[in-house]
Backbone bond lengths (Angstrom), bond angles and torsions (degrees), N, CA, C in turn:
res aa  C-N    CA-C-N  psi(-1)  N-CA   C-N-CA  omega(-1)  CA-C   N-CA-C  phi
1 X - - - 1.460 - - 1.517 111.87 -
2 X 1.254 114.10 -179.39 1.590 115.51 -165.09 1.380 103.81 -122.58
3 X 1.381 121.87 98.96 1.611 144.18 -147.13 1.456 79.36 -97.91
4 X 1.560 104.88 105.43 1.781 136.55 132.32 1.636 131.22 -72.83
5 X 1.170 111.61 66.03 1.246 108.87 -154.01 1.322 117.68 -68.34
6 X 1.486 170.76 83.74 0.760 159.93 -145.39 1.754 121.33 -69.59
7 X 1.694 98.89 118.24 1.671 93.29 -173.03 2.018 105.19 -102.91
8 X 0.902 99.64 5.38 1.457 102.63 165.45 1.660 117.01 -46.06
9 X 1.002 127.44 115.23 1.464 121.20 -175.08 1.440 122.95 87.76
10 X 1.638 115.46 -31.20 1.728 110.27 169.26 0.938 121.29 -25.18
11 X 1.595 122.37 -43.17 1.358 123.51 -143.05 1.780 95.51 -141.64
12 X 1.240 102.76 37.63 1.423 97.45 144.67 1.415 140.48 -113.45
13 X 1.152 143.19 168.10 1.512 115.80 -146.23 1.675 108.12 -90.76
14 X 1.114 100.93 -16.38 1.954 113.49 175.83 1.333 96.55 -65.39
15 X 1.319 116.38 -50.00 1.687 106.25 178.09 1.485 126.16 2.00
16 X 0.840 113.23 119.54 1.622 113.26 167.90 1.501 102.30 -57.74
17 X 1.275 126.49 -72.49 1.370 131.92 169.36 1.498 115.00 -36.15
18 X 1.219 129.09 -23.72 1.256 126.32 -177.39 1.639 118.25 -102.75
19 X 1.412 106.93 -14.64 1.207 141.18 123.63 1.234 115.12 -10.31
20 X 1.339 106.78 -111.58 1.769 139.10 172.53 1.762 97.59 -24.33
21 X 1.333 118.18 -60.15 1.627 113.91 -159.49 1.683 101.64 -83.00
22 X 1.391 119.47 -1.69 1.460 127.62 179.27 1.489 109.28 -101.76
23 X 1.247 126.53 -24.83 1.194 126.08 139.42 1.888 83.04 105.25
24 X 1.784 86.80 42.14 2.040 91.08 156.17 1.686 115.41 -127.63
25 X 1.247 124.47 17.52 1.234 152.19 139.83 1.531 118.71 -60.75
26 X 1.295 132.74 152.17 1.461 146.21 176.95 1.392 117.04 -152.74
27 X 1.234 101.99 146.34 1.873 96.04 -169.76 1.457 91.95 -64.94
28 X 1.478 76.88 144.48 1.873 92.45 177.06 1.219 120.46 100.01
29 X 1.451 117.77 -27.20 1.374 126.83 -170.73 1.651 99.68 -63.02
30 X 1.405 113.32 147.62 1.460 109.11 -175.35 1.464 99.83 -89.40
31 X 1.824 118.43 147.39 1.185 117.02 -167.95 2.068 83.09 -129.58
32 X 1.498 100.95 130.28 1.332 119.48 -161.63 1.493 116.42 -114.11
33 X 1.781 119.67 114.75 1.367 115.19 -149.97 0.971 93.95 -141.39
34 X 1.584 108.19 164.31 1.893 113.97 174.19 1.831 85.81 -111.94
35 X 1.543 92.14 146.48 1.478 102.24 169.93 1.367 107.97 -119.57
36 X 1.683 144.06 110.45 1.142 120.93 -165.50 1.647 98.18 -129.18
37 X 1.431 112.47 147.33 1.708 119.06 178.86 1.545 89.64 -142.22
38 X 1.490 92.95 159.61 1.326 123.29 -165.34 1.803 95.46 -145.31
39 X 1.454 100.20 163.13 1.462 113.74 169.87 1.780 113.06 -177.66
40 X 1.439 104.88 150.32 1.168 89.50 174.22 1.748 85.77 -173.24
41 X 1.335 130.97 -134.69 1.424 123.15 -155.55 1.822 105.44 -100.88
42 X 1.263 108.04 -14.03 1.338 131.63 -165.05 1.534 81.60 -91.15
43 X 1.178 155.18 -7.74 1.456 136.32 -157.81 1.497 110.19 98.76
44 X 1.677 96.24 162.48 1.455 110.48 169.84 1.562 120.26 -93.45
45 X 1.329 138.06 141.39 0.994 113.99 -179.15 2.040 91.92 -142.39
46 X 1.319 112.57 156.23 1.435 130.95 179.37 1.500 103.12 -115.08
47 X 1.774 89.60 166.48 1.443 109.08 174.84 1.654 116.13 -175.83
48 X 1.492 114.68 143.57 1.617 114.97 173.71 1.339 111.79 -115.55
49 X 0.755 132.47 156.05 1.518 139.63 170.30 2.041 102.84 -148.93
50 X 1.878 97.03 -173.22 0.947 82.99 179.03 1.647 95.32 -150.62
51 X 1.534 96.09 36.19 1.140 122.40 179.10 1.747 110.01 -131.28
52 X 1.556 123.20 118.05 1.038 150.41 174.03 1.888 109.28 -34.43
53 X 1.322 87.48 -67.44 1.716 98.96 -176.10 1.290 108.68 -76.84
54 X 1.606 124.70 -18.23 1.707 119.95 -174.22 1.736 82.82 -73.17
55 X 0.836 132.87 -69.04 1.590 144.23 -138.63 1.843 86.91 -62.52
56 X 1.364 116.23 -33.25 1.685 101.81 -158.24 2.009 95.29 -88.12
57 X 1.927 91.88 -22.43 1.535 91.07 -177.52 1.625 115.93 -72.13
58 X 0.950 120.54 -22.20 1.323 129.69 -144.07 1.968 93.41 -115.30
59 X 1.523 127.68 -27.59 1.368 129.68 154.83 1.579 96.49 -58.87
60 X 1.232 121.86 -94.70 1.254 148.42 -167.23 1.935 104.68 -26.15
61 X 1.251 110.09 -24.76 1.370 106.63 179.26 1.763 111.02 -92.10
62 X 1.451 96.15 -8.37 1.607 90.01 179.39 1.626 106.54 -85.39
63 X 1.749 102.31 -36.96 1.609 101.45 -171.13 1.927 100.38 -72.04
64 X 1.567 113.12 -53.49 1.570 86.07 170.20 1.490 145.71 -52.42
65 X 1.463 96.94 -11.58 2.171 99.22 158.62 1.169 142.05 -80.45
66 X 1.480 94.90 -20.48 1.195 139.94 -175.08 1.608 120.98 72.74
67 X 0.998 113.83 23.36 1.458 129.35 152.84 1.597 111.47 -40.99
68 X 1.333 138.77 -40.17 1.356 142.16 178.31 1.591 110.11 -136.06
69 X 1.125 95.42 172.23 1.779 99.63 178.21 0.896 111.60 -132.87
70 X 1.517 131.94 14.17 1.524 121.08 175.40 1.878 88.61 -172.70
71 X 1.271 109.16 155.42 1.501 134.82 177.49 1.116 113.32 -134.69
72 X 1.596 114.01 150.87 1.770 128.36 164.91 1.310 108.81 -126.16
73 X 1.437 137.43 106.97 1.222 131.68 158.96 1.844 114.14 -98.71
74 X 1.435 112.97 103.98 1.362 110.72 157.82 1.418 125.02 -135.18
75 X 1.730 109.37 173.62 1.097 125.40 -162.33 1.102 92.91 -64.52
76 X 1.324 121.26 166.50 1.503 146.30 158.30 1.096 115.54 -164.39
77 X 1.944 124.28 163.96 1.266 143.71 -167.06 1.348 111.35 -114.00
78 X 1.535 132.07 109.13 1.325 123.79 -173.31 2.049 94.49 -77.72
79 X 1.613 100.01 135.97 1.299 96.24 161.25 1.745 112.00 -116.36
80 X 1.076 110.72 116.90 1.648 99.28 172.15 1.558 105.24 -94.49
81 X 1.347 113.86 154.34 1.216 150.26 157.09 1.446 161.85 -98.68
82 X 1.174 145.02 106.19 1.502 116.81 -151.54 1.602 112.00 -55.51
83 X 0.615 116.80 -7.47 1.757 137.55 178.46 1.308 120.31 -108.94
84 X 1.522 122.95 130.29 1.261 112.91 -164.66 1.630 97.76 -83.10
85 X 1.373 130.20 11.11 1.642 133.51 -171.85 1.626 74.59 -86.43
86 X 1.365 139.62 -68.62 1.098 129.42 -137.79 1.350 117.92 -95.31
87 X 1.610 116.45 21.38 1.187 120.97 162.53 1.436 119.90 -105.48
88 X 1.141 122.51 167.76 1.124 128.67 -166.29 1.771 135.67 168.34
89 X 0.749 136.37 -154.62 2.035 150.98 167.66 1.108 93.55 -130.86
90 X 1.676 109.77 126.27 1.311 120.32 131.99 1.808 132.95 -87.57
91 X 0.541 131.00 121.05 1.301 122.15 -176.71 1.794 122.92 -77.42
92 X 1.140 108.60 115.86 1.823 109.18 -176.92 1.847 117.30 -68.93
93 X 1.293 110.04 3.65 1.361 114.82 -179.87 1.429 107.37 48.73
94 X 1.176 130.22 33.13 1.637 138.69 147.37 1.309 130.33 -145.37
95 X 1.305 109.59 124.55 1.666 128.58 -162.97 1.167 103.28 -170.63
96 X 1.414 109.43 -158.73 1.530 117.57 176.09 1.550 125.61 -150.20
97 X 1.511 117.15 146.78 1.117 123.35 -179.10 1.705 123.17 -97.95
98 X 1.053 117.21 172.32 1.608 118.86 -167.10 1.410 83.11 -158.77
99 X 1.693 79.53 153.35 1.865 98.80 -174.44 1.451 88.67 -154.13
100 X 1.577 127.22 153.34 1.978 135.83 -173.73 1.126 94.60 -86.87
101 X 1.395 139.70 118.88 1.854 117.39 165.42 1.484 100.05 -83.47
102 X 1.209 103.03 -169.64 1.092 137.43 168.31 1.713 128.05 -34.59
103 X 1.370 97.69 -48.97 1.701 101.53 173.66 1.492 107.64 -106.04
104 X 1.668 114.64 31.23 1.908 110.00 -177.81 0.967 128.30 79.83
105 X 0.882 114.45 -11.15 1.756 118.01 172.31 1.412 117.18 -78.49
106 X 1.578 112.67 149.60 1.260 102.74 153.84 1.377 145.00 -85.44
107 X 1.208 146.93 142.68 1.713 129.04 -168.89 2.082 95.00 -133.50
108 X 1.300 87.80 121.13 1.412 101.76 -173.20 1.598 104.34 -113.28
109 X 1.500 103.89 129.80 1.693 116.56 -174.83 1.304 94.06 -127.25
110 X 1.687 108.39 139.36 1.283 120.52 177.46 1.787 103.92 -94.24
111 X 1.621 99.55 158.42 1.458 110.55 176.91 1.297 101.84 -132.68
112 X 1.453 120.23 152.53 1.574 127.60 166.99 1.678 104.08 -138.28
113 X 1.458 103.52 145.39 1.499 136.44 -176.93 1.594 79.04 -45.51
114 X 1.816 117.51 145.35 0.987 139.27 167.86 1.728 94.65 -72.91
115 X 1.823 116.44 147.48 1.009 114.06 -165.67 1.293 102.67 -90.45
């Protein structure tokens, strides 16, 4: 896919990440992200942020061009590792999806992890 990464928020000082390299992070501390993908005939394309509304703005602008026809923005848990095997996204199985209807718009429905 074609990784849009979102730099909105990297570099603000609340950052979790800005955080972590300021040395107000601790191993273990949970680091809290939106993971959002899109797809549609134009290609697939991804993105992280660590901002809620960048991730729904930045889906939502591909399905209104029509570059894609459907989006997933969800939460996830960055885990780092001393090892790059043991880093990674977890995914919280709740966020939300978007689909283009009929008259162009987008219509976004939320999902949550079965309990």
């Amino acid at each position: 896919p074609r990784v849009a990464q979102s730099s909105r928020g990297a570099h603000r000082p609340h950052c979790q990440a800005s955080a972590a390299r300021a040395g107000g992070l601790r191993e273990g501390d949970p680091v809290v992200l939106w993971l959002w993908d899109a797809s549609g005939s134009d290609g697939e394309y991804a993105g992280v942020t660590d901002d809620e509304g960048q991730a729904l703005s930045d889906a939502e602008a591909l399905i209104a061009d029509g570059r894609a026809a459907a989006a997933r923005v969800e939460l996830a848990h960055a885990h780092m590792g001393g090892l790059w095997i043991h880093s990674g996204y977890e995914r919280t199985g709740s966020g939300l999806t978007a689909v283009r209807t009929a008259d162009g718009s987008v219509r976004w429905t939320r999902f949550y992890r079965p309990a």
